[in-house]
N, C-alpha and C positions, 0 to 999 in steps of 0.2 A: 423788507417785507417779512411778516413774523408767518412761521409754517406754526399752524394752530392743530391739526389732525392730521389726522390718518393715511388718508385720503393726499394731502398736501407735502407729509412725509415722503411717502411711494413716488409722487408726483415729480418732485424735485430730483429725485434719486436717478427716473429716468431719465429725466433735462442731463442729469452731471455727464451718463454713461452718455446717453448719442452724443453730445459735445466731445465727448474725448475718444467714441470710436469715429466718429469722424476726423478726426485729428490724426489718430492713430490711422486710418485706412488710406492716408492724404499722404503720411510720412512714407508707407507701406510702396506707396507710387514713385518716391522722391527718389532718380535718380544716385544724389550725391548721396541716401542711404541705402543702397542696394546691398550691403553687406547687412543690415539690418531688417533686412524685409521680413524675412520669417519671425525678425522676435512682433516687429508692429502687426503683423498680420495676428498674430497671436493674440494682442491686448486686442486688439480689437474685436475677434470674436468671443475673450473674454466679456468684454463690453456686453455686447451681443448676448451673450448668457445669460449673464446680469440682469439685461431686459426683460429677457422671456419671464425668468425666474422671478422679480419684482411686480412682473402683470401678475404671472400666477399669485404672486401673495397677495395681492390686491383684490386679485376676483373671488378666491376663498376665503375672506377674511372681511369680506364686504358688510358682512352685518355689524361688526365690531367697528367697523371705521368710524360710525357717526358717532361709538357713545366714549368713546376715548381720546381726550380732549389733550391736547399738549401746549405746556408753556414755557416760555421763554426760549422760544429755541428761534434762529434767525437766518434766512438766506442769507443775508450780507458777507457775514467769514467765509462762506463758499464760493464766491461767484468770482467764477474767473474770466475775462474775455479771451474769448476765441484766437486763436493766433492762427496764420497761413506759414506753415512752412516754408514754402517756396520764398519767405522774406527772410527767412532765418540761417545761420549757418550751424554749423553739425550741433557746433558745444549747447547753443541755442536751444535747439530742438532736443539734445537731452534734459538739461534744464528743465524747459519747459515742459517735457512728458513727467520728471520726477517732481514737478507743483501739481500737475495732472495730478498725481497717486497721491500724495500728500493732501492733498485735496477731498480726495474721494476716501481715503481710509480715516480723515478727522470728519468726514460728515457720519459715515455709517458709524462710526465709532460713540458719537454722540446721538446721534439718531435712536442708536439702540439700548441709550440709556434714558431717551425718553420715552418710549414707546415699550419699555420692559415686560408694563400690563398686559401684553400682547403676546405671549411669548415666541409665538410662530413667524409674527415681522421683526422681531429682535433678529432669530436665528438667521434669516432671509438676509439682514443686512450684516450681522455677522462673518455668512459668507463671502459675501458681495467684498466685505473690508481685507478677507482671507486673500481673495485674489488678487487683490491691490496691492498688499502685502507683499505678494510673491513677487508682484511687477516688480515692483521697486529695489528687493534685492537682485533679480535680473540687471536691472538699471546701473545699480549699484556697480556689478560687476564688470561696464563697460569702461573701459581706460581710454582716456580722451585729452591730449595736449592742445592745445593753439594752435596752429599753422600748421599741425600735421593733416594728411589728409586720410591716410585709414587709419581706425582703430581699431582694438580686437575686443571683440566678444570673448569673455572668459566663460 
């Protein structure tokens, strides 16, 4: 499904974020990552941020939304299905938080080179990309073998 404006941009953006603070507040619960609580707790209210600040650019930028047209740009590359922790094991679930980021920092990334003519929803998903960013080297830092069962946060 092609995102055509403004409006469909912002739209999407929320969909990616509650998708992944629900993920992220789901892992935040899991048991087997209790030594991880505080980073998921973290993306999550990052998420959470995200939202606030995406509504806000939406409701201030509302008169701009209908006459700024966007093409060729595509939910497909983004859409990722939902996964239940509670089916996954550790390496799993970092994995799939760092598709999570990867995810969300190639949308806003492109996002805000469609919507340029805009420059206040560019900035908005630039930051949105910043803290995805940051997850990800967080992510990064975690060292994780097979069959071991803690790892360490660096």
């Amino acid at each position: 499904m092609p995102i055509t404006n403004f409006g469909g941009l912002l739209n999407f953006a929320e969909e990616i974020e509650k998708q992944d603070m629900a993920f992220y507040n789901s892992v935040a619960d899991n048991q087997d990552m209790s030594d991880l609580c505080d980073l998921f707790q973290g993306f999550a209210k990052d998420c959470k941020k995200n939202i606030v600040h995406i509504l806000r650019t939406r409701r201030e930028n509302v008169t701009e939304m209908i006459l700024e047209p966007i093409r060729d740009f595509f939910r497909k590359p983004f859409v990722l299905e939902a996964q239940n922790d509670k089916e996954m094991d550790r390496a799993q679930i970092l994995d799939y938080s760092k598709k999570l980021e990867t995810r969300a920092i190639d949308y806003y990334t492109e996002g805000a080179v469609k919507i340029k003519a805009l420059p206040e929803v560019a900035q908005a998903l630039k930051l949105a990309r910043k803290k995805r960013i940051a997850h990800t080297t967080k992510l990064s830092g975690i060292q994780y073998k097979t069959g071991r069962k803690k790892e360490k946060f660096l």
